[in-house]
BALOBA-1460 file (C-alpha; in Angstrom, 3 decimals):
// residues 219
<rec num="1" residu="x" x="-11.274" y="-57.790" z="68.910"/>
<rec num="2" residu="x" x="-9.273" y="-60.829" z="67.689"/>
<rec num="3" residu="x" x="-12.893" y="-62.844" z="67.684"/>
<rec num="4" residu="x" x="-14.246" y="-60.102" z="64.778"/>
<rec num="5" residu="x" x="-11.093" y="-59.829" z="63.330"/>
<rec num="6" residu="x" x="-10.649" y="-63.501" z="63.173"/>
<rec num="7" residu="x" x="-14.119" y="-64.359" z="60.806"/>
<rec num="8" residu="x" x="-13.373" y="-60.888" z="58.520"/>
<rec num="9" residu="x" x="-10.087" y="-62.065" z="57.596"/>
<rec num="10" residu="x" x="-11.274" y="-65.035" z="56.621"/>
<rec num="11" residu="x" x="-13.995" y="-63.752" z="54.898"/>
<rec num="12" residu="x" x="-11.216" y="-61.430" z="52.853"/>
<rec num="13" residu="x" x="-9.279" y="-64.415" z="51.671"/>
<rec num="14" residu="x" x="-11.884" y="-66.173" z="50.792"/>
<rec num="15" residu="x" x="-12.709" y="-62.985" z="47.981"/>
<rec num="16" residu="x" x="-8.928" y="-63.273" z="47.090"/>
<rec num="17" residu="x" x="-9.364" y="-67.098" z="46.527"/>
<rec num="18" residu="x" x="-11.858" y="-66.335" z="44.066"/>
<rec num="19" residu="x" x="-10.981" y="-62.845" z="41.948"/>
<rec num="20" residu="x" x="-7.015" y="-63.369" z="42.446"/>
<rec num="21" residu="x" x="-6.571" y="-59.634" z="42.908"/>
<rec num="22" residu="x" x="-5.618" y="-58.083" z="46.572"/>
<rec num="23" residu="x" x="-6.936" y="-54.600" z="46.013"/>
<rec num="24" residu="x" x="-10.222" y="-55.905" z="44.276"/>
<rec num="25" residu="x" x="-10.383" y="-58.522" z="47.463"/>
<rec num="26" residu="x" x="-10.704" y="-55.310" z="49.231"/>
<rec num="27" residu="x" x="-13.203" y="-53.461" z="47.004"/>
<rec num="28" residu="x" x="-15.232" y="-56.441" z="47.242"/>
<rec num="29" residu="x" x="-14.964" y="-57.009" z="51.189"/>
<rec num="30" residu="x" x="-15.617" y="-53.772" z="52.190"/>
<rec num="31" residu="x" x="-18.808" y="-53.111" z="49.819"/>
<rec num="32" residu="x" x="-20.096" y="-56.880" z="51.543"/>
<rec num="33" residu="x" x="-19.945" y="-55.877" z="55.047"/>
<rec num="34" residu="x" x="-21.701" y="-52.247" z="53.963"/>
<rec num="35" residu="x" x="-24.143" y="-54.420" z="52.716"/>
<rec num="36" residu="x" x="-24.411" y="-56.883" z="56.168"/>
<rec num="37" residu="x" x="-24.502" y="-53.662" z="58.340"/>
<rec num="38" residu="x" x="-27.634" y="-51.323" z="56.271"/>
<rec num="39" residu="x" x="-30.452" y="-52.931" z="58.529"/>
<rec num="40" residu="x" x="-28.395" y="-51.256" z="61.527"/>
<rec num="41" residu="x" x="-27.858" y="-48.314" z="59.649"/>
<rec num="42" residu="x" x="-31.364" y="-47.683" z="58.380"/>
<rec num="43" residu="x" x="-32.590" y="-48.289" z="62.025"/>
<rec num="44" residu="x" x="-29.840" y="-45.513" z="63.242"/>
<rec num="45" residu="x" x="-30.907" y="-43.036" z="60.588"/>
<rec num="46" residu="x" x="-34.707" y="-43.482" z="61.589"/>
<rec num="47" residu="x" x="-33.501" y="-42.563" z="65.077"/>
<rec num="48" residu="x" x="-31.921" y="-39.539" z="64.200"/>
<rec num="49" residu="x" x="-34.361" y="-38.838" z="61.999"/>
<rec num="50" residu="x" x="-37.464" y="-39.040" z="64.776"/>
<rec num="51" residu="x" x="-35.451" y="-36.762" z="67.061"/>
<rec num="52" residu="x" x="-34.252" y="-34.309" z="64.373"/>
<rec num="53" residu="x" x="-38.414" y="-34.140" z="64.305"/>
<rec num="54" residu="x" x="-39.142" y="-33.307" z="67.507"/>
<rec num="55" residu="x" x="-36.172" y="-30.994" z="68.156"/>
<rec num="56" residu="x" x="-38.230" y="-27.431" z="67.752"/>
<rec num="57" residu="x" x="-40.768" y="-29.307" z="70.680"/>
<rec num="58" residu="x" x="-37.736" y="-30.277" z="72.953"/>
<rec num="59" residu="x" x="-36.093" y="-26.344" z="72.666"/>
<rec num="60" residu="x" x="-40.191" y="-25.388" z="73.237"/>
<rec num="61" residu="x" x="-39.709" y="-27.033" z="76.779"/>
<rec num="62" residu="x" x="-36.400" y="-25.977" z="77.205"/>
<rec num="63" residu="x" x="-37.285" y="-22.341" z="76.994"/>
<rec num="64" residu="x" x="-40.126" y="-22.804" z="78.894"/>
<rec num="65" residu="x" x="-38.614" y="-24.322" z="81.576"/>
<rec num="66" residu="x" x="-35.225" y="-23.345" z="81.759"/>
<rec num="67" residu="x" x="-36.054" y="-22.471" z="85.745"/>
<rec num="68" residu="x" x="-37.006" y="-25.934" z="86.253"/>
<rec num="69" residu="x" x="-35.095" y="-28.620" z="85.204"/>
<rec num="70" residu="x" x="-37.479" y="-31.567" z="86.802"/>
<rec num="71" residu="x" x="-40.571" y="-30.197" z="85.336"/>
<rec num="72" residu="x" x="-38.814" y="-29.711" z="82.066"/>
<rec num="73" residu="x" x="-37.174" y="-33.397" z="82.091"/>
<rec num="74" residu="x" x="-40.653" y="-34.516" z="82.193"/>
<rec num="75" residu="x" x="-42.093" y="-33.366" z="79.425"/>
<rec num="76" residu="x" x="-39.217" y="-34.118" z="77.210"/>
<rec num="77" residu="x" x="-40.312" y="-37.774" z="78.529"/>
<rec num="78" residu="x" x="-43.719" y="-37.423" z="77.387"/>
<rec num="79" residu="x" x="-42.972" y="-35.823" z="73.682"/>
<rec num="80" residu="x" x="-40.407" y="-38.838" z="73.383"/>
<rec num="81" residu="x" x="-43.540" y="-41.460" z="75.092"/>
<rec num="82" residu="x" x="-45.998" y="-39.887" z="72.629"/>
<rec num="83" residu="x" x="-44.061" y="-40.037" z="69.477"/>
<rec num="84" residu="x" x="-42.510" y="-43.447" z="70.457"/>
<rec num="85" residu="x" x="-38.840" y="-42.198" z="70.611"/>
<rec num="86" residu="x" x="-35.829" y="-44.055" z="72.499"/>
<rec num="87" residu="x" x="-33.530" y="-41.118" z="72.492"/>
<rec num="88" residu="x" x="-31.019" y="-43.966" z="72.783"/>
<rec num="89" residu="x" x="-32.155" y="-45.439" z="69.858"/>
<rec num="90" residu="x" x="-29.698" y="-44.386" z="67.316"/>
<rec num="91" residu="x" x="-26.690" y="-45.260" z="69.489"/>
<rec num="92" residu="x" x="-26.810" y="-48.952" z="69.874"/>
<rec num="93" residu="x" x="-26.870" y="-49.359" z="66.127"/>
<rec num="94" residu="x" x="-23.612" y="-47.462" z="66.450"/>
<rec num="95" residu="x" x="-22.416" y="-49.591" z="69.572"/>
<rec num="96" residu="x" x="-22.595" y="-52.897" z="67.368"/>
<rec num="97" residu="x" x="-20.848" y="-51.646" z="63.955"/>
<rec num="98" residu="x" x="-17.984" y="-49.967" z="66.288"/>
<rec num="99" residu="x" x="-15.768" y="-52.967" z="66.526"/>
<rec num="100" residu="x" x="-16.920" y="-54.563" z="63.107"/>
<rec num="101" residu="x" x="-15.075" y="-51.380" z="62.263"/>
<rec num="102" residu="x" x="-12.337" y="-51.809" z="64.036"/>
<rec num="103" residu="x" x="-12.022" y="-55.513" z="62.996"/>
<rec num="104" residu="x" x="-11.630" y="-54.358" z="59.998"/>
<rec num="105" residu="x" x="-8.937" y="-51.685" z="60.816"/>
<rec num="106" residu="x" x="-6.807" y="-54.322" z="62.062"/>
<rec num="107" residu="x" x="-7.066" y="-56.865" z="59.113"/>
<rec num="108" residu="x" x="-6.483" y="-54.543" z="56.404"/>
<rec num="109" residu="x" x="-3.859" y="-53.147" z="58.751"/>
<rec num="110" residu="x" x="-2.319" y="-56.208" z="59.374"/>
<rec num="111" residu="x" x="-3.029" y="-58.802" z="56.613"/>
<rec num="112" residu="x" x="-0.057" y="-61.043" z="57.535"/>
<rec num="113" residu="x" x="-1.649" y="-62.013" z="60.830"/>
<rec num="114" residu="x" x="-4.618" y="-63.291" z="58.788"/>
<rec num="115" residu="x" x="-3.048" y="-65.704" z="56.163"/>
<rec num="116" residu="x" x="-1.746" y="-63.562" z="53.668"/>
<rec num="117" residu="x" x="1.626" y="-63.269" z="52.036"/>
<rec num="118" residu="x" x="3.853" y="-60.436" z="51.770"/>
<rec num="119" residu="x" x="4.085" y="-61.346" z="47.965"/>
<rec num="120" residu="x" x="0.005" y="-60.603" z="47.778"/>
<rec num="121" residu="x" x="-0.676" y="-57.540" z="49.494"/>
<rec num="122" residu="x" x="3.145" y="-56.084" z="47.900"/>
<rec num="123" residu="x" x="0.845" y="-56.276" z="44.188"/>
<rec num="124" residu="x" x="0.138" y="-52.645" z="42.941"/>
<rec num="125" residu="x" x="-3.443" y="-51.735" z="42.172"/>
<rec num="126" residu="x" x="-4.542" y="-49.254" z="39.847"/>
<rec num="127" residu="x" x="-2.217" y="-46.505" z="40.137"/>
<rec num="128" residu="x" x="-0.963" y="-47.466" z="43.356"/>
<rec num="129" residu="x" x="2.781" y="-49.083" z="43.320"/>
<rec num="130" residu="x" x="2.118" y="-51.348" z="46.206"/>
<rec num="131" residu="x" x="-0.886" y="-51.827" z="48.898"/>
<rec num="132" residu="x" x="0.851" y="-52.768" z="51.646"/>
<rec num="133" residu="x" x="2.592" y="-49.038" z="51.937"/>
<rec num="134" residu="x" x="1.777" y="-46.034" z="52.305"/>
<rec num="135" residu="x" x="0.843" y="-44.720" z="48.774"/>
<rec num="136" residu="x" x="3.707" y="-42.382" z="48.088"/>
<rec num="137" residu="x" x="3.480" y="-38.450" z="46.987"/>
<rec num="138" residu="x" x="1.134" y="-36.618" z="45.247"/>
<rec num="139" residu="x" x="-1.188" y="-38.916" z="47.681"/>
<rec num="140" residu="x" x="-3.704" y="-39.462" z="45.124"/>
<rec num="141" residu="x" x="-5.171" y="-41.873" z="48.024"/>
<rec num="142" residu="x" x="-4.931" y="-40.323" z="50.940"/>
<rec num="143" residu="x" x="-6.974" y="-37.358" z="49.135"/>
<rec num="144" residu="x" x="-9.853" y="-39.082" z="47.849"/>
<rec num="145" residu="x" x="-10.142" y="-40.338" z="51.326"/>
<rec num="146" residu="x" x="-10.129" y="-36.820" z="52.691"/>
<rec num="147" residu="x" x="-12.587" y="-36.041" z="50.176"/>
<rec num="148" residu="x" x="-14.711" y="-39.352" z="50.936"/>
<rec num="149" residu="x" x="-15.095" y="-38.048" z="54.527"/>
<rec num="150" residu="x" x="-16.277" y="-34.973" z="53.474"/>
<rec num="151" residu="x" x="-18.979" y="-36.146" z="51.715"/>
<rec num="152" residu="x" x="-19.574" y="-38.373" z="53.918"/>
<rec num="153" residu="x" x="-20.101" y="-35.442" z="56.590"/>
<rec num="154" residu="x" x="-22.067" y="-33.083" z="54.735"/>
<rec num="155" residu="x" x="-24.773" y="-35.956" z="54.138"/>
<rec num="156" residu="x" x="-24.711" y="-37.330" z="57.345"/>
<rec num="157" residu="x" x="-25.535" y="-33.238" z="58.637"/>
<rec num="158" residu="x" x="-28.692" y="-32.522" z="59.615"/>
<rec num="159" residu="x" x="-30.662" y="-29.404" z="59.237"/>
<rec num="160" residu="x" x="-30.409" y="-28.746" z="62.622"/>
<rec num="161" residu="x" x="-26.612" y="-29.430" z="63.139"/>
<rec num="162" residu="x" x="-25.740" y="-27.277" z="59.950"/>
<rec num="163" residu="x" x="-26.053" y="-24.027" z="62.561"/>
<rec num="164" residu="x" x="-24.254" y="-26.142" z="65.144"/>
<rec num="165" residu="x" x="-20.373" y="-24.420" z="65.033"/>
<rec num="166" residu="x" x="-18.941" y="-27.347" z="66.203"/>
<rec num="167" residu="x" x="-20.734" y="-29.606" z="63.966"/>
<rec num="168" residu="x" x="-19.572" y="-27.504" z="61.213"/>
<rec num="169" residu="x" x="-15.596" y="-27.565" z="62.303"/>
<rec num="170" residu="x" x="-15.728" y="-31.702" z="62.485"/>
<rec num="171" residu="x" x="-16.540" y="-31.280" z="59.048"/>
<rec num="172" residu="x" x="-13.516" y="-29.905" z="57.743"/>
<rec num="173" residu="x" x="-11.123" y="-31.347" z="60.875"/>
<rec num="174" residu="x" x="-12.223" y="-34.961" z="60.363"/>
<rec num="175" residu="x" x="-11.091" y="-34.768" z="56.207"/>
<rec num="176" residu="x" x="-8.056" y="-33.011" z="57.176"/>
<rec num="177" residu="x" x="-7.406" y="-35.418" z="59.700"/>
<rec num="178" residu="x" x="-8.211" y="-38.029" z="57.808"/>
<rec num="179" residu="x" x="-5.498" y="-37.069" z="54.728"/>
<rec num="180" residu="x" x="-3.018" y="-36.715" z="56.971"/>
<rec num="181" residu="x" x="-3.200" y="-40.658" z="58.678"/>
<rec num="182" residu="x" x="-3.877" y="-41.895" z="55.047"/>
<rec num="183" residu="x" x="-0.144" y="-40.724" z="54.164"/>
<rec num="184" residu="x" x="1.153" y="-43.197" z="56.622"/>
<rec num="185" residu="x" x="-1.095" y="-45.803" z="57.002"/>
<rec num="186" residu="x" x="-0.663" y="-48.829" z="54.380"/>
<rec num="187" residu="x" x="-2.451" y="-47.904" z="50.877"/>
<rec num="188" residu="x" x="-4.845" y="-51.080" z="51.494"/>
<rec num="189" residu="x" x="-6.388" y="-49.842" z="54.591"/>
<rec num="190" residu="x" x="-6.931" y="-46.582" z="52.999"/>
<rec num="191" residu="x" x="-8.376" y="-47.951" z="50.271"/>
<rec num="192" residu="x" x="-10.930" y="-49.610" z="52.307"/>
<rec num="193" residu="x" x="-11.400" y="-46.039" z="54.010"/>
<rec num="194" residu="x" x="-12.293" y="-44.607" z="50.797"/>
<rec num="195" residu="x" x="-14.652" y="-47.595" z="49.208"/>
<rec num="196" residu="x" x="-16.575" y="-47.409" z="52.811"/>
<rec num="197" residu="x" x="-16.998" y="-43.691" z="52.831"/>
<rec num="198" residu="x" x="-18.590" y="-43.833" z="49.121"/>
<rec num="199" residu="x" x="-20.832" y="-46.766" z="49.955"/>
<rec num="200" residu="x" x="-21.746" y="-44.118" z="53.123"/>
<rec num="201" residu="x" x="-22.628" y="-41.627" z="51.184"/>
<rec num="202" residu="x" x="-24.701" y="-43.348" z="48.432"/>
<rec num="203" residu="x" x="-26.397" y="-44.727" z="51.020"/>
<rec num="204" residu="x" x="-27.136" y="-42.056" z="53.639"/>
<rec num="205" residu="x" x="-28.806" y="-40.452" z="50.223"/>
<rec num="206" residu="x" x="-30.947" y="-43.879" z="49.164"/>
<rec num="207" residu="x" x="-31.972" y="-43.940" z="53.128"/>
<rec num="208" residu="x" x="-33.446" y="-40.182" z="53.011"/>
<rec num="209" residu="x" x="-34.086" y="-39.545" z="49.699"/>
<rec num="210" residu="x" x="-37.624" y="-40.915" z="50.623"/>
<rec num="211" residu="x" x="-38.130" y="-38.080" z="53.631"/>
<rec num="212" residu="x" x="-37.150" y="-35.535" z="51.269"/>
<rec num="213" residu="x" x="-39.672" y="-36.410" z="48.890"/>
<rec num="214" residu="x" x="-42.700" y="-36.853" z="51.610"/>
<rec num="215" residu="x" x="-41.121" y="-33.410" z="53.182"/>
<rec num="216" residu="x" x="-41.765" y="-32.013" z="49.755"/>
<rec num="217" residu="x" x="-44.954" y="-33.309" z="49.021"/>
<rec num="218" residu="x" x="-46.406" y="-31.520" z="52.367"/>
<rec num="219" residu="x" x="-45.275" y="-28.282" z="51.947"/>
C-alpha cells in the first residue's frame, strides 16, 4: 500500500503548499480524488443498476427451478447474455478504489510519515482544537460522520435491498460503528470520513437522479 500511499501524500502537501491550511488541505484532497474515482463509480452504479433490473426475471427462474439448479444456472446465463450483464461488473470498480481508500486511511492517519510536521497537522480547524487527535467530547465530528454514513446508506439502498433485513441492520450498525472509531481515531482522518461520505451522497443522487426521472416518465 506504501506505492498508493506514497503519490496521495504527496498530492496532500502539495494542496497545503498552496492554501496554507491543514484541515482545508484535507477538504480539498479528499473532494479531488472523489472527483478522479466518478468514472469507476458511475460504471459500478450502472452495474447495480442493470441487475437491480433484472432481479424479478432471476427470482422468475429461481422459483421455477428451484428442483434444478443446472437448468436454472442456465437461464440466469442467458437473461444476463441477452441484456448484456457481467454480474461481476460492479465489483471490479470496487476492487480498484479499495486500496485508493486505504491509501488514504493511512496518510491522513499517519501524516508524519508523509512530510508533514507535528506543528501542521497540531493547527485547530473550525471548531476542532487540534486535527491530529481525536476531537474531544460532545464529538461534534465523530457524529456528523455517523450521520454521513447514514446517508450515505440509505442512497446507496436499492429498492430491492430495502426488504432485505440484513441490508436494513448495516444501515444503522455501520453509523454506529462508525461514531464510535471516529472518537479515537485522529480528527483529520475523520474529517476526511465525513467530506467523502457527503461527496457520496451528492453523487449517488446526480448518478440516478436521471433513472428516476426516465422511471417516471414510463409509468
Amino acid at each position: 500500500m506504501r506505492s498508493i500511499s506514497q503519490p496521495l501524500g504527496a498530492l496532500l502537501r502539495l494542496i497545503y503548499q498552496v492554501v496554507g491550511n491543514y484541515g482545508l488541505s484535507i477538504i480539498i484532497f479528499t473532494i479531488l480524488v472523489k472527483l478522479a474515482l466518478i468514472p469507476l463509480t458511475i460504471k459500478q452504479t450502472k452495474s447495480m443498476k442493470k441487475l437491480q433490473d433484472v432481479q424479478p426475471k432471476i427470482k422468475e427462474i429461481q422459483k421455477k427451478y428451484k428442483n434444478d439448479a443446472e437448468t436454472m444456472n442456465r437461464k440466469v446465463m442467458e437473461i444476463y447474455k441477452e441484456e448484456n450483464i457481467n454480474p461481476f461488473g460492479g465489483c471490479l470498480p470496487l476492487l480498484i478504489q479499495f486500496p485508493i481508500i486505504i491509501g488514504l486511511f493511512n496518510v491522513l492517519r499517519d501524516p508524519l510519515s508523509f512530510g508533514f510536521t507535528q506543528e501542521i497537522i497540531e493547527v485547530g480547524f473550525l471548531w476542532i482544537p487540534s486535527l491530529s487527535t481525536p476531537e474531544p467530547f460532545p464529538y461534534i465530528l465523530p457524529l456528523l460522520a455517523a450521520f454521513a454514513t447514514y446517508l450515505t446508506s440509505v442512497t446507496m439502498t436499492t429498492t430491492a435491498n430495502q426488504q432485505d433485513p440484513t441490508q436494513n441492520m448495516m444501515k444503522y450498525f455501520f453509523p454506529i460503528m462508525i461514531f464510535w472509531m471516529g472518537r479515537s481515531f485522529p480528527a483529520g482522518l475523520t474529517l476526511y470520513w465525513v467530506i467523502s461520505n457527503l461527496f457520496q451522497v451528492v453523487q449517488q443522487i446526480v448518478i440516478t437522479k436521471p433513472h428516476i426521472k426516465l422511471k417516471e416518465g414510463s409509468d
